[in-house]
MIKOLMI-179039 format. One record per residue (C-alpha): residue number from 1; chain; x, y negated, z negated. Coordinates in steps of 0.02 Angstrom, whole numbers, plus 50000, padded with zeros to 5 digits. Layout:
REM MIKOLMI-179039
{node NUM, 'A', {X, Y, Z}}
...
***
This chain:
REM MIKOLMI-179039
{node 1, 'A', {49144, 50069, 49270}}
{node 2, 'A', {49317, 50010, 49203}}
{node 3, 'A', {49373, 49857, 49274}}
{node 4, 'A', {49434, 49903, 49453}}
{node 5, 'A', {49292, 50027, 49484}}
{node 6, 'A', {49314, 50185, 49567}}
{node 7, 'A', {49507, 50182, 49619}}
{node 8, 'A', {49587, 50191, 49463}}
{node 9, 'A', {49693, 50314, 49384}}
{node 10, 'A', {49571, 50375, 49291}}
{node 11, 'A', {49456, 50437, 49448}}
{node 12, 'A', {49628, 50498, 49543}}
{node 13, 'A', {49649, 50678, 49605}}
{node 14, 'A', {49838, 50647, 49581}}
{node 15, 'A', {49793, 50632, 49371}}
{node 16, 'A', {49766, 50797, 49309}}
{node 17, 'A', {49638, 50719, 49151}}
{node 18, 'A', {49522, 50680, 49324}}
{node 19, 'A', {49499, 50839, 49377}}
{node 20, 'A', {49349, 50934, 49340}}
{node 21, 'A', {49335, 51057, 49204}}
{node 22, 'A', {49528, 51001, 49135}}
{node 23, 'A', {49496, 50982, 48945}}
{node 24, 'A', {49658, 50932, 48848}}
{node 25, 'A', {49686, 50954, 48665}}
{node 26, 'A', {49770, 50784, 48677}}
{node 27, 'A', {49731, 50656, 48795}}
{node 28, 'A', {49900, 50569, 48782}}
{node 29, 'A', {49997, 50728, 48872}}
{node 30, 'A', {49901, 50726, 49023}}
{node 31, 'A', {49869, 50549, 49091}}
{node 32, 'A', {50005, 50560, 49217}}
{node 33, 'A', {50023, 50543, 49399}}
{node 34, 'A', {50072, 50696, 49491}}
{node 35, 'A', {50114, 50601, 49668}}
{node 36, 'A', {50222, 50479, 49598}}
{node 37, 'A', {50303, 50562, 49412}}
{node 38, 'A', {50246, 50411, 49319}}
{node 39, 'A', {50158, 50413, 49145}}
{node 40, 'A', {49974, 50308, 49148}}
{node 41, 'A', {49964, 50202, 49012}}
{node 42, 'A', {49792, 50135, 49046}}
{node 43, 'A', {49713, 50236, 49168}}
{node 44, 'A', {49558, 50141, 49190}}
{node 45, 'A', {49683, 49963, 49216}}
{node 46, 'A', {49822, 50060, 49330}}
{node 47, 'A', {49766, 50083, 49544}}
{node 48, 'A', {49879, 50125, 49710}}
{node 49, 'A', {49836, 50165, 49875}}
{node 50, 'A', {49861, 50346, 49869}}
{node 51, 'A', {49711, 50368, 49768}}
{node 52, 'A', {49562, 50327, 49910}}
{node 53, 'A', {49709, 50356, 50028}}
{node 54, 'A', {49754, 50530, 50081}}
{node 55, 'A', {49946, 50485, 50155}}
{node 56, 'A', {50028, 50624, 50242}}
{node 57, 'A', {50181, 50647, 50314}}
{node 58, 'A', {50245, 50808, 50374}}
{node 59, 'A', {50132, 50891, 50312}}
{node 60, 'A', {50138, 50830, 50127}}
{node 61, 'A', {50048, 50685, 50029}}
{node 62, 'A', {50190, 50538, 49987}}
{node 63, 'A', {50160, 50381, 49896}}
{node 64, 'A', {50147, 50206, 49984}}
{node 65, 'A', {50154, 50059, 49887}}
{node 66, 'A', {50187, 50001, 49709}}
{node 67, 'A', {50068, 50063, 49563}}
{node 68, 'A', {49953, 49911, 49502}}
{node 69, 'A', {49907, 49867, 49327}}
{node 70, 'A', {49755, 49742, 49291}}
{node 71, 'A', {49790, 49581, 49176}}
{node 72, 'A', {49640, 49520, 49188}}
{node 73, 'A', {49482, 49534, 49257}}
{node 74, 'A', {49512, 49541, 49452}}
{node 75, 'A', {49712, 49513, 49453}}
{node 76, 'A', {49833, 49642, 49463}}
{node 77, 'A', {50021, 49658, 49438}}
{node 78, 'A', {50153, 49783, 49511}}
{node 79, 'A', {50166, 49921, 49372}}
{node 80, 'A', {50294, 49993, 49448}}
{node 81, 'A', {50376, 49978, 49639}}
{node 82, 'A', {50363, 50099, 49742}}
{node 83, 'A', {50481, 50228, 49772}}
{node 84, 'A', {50616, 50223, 49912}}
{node 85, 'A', {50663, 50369, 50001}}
{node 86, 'A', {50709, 50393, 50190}}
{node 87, 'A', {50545, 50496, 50196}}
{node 88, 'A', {50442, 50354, 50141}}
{node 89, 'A', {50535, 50262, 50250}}
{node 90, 'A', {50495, 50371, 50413}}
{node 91, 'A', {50324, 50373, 50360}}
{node 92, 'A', {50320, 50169, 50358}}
{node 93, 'A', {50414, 50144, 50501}}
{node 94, 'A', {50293, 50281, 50601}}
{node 95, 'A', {50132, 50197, 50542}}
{node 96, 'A', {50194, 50022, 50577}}
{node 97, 'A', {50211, 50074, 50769}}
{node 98, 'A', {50027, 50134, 50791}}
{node 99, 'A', {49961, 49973, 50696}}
{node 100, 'A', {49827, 49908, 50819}}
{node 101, 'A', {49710, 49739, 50777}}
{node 102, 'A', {49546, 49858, 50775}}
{node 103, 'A', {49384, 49813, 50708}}
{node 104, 'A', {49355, 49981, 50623}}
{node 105, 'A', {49496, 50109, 50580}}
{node 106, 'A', {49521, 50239, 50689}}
{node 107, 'A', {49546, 50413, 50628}}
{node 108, 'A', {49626, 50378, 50463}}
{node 109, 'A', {49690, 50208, 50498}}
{node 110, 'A', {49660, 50101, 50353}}
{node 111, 'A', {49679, 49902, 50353}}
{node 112, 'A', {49738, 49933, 50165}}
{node 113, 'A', {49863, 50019, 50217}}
{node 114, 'A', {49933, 49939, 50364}}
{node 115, 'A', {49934, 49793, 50250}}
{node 116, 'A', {50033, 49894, 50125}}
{node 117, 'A', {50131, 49968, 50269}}
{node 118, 'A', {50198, 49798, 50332}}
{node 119, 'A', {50242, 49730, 50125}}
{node 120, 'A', {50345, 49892, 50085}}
{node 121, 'A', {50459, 49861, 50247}}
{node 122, 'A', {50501, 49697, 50228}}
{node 123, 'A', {50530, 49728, 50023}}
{node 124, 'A', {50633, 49867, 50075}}
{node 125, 'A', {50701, 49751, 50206}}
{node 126, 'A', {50714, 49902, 50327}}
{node 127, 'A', {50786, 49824, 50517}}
{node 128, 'A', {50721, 49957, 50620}}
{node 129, 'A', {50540, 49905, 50579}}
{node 130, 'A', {50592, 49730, 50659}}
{node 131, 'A', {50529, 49779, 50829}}
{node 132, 'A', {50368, 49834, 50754}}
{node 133, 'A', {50333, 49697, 50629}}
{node 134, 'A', {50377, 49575, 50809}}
{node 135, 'A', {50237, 49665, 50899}}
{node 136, 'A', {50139, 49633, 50750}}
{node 137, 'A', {50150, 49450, 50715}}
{node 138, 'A', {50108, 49445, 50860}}
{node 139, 'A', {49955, 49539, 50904}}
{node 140, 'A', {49822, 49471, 50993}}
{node 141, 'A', {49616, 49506, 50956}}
{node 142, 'A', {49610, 49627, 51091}}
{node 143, 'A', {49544, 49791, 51045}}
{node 144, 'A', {49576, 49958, 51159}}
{node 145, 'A', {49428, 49950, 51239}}
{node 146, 'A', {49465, 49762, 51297}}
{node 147, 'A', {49342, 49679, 51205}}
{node 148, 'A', {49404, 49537, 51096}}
{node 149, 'A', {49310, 49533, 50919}}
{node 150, 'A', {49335, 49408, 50758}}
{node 151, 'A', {49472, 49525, 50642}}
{node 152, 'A', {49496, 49442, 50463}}
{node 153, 'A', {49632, 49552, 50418}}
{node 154, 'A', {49728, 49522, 50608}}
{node 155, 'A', {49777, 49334, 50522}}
{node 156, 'A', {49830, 49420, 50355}}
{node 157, 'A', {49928, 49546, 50434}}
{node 158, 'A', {50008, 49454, 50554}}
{node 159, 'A', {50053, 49325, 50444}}
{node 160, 'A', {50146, 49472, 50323}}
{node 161, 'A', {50236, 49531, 50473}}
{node 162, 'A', {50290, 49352, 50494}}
{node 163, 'A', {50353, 49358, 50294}}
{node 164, 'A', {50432, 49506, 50337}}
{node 165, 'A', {50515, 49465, 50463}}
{node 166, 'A', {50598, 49306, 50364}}
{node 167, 'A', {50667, 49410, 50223}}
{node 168, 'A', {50748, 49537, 50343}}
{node 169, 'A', {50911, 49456, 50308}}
{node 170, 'A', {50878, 49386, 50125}}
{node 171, 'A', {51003, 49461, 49980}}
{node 172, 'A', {50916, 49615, 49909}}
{node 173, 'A', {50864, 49485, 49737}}
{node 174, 'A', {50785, 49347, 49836}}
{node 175, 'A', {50661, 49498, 49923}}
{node 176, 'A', {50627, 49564, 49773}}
{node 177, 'A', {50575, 49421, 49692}}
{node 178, 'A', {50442, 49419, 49782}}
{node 179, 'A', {50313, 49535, 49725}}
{node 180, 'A', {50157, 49572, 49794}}
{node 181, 'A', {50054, 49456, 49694}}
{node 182, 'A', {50149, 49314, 49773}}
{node 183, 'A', {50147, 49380, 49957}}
{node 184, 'A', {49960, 49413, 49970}}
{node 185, 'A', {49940, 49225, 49922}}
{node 186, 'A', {49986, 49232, 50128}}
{node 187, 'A', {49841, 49136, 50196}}
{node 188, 'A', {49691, 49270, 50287}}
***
């Protein structure tokens, strides 16, 4: 397996050289990414969310996140931001209000994405999500059914709400600064 295993570009239904049966003529024309219009330079090196991550929002698939590229082994750099739309932004702002601290992800709740979720409003430094990202500092351990479990990612998360929160009113080059490599260094 290439270096990040199974999520990469080159395993992606959204990369037309990963479906079964395509056979190109050349190989250079067709590793692309359909989702987000982006050519793949090194499809076994380049990862996003959307590719484990079926992300719908009325009623179409829409890209969350940035597009990573490995450096080296086990490190990964923004390859290139994510888009921003006020559809994306809808979708973020709606999955931000049903994030929950839950031991295991309901439906098609995903701890990736909430994660992701919670980054991409605070780089896109979008206000409405303040109320959410509060709520989400600040969440407790209690799950819906009232019992109270050990969550690693509740510390993570709430402690990217918090950055969140803080760059709200930063000048558009001081947020984006800070890429995602940086923020995940958040303690878990």
């Amino acid at each position: 397996m290439p270096n990040g295993g199974s999520d990469c570009c080159m395993n992606c239904r959204h990369n037309p050289a990963a479906r079964e049966g395509y056979r190109p003529e050349n190989r250079s024309d067709v590793d692309y990414c359909e989702l987000r219009a982006i050519q793949i330079h090194r499809r076994a090196y380049t990862y996003c969310l959307n590719n484990r991550s079926r992300v719908m929002h009325s009623g179409k698939e829409i890209p969350v996140g940035p597009a990573f590229e490995t450096i080296s082994y086990g490190s990964r750099q923004v390859y290139v931001e994510s888009p921003d739309t006020e559809e994306i932004r809808q979708f973020l702002l709606k999955w931000a209000s049903h994030i929950v601290p839950s031991a295991t992800p309901a439906n098609d709740r995903s701890p990736q994405i909430d994660s992701m979720v919670v980054y991409q409003l605070g780089l896109f430094r979008e206000k409405r999500a303040v109320p959410h990202l509060e709520r989400i500092a600040g969440l407790t351990g209690s799950v819906p059914n009232g019992r109270h479990r050990l969550i690693p990612e509740k510390h993570f998360l709430m402690n990217l709400a918090r950055w969140a929160l803080s760059v709200m009113d930063s000048p558009p080059e001081s947020v984006v600064g800070q890429k995602w490599g940086s923020v995940v260094q958040i303690e878990r």
